[in-house]
C-alpha positions as a printed Julia matrix, in Angstrom:
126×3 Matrix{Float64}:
 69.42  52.09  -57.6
 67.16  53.25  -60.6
 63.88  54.27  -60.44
 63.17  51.89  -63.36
 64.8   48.91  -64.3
 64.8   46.08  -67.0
 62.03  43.88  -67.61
 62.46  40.25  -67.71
 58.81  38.92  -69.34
 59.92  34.92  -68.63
 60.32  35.2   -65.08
 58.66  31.43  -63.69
 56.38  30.99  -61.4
 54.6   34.15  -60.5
 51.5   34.62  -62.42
 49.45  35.84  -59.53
 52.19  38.54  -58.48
 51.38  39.47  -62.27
 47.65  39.84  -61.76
 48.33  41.83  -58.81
 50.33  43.73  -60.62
 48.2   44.76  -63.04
 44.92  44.9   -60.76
 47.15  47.56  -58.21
 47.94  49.5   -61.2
 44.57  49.6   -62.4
 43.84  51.46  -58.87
 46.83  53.47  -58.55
 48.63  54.75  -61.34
 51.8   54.51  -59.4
 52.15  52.51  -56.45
 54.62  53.29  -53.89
 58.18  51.29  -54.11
 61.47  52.74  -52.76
 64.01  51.67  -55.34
 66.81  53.04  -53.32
 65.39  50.67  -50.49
 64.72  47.53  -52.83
 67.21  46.34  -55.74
 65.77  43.61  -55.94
 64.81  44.08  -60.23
 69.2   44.92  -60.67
 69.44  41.14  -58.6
 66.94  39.23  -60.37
 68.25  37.46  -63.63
 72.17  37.49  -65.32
 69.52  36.5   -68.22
 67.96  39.56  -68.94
 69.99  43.0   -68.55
 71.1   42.77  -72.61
 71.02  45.82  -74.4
 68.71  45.83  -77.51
 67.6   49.33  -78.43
 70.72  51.77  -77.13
 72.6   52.73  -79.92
 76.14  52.91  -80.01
 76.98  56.34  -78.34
 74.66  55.09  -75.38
 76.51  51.77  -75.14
 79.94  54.0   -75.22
 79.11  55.97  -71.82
 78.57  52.66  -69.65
 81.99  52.21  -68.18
 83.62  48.86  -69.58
 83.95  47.44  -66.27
 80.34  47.01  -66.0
 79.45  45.44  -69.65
 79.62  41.76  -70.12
 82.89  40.19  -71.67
 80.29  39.3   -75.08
 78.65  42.94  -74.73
 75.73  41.29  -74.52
 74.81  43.59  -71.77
 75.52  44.26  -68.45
 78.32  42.18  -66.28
 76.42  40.24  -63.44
 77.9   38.92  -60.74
 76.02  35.79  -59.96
 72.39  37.14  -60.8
 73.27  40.87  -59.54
 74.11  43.77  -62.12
 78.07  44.78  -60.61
 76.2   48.26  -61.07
 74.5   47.92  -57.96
 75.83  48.78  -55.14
 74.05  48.09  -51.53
 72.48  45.57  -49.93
 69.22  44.14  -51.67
 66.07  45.04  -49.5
 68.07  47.69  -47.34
 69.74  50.37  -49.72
 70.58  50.08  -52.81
 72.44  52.59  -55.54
 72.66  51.94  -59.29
 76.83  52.89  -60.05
 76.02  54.03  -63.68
 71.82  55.66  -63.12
 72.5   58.67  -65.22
 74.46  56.05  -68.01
 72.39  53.25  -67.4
 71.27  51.65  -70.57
 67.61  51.6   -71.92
 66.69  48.22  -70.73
 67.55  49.2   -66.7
 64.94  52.34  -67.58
 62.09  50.06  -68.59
 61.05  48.32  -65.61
 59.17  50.94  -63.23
 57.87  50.92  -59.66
 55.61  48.46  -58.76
 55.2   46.79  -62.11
 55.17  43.17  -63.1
 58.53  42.7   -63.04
 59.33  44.91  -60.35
 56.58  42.77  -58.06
 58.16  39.4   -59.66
 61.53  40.54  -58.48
 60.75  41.6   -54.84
 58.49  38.23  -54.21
 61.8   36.89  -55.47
 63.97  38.53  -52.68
 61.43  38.15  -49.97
 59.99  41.49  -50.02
 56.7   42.83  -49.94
 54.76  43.13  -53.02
 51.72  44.79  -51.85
């Protein structure tokens, strides 16, 4: 599992998780998430791994098995990246970390989206 993963801004229904998010991050710099524990951000959306800044010799290293059929970005199975490997909440291993594409390295520990993402699967956000 990354350390950082995408970002999806129009995830519903959590605006508190998202004042949380940014009030905990206002106190410490980097709260304390074990991605190799969690998954949940690679299990989230099918909506919002697409690639948008990786340029073509970054989009050439992710294995073809693991890019959607439109190239859109990644290939989800259901709402789970088929990069992930694990169960979510347990352990968790990203197949491609050192390939993975930009938008898997912009979501970080214990940001909004990583918080939206755990409340999502159950886990603890605080």
């Amino acid at each position: 599992m990354p350390r950082d993963a995408d970002r999806n801004p129009a995830a519903p229904g959590l605006p508190a998780l998202a004042a949380a998010a940014s009030l905990s991050s206002q106190r410490d710099a980097s709260p304390l998430f074990d991605c190799q524990s969690c998954g949940a951000c690679c299990s989230y959306s099918a909506e919002w791994p697409r690639f948008s800044t990786e340029d073509d010799a970054q989009l050439e290293r992710i294995p073809e098995k693991y890019v959607a059929l439109d190239l859109s970005g990644m290939r989800c199975e259901g709402v789970r990246c088929s990069a992930l490997t694990g169960e979510v909440g347990k352990s968790t291993a990203c197949g491609i970390y050192e390939t993975r594409p930009d938008v898997c390295r912009a979501c970080m520990p214990g940001d909004e989206e990583c918080l939206m993402a755990r409340a999502t699967h159950g886990l603890a956000v605080g």
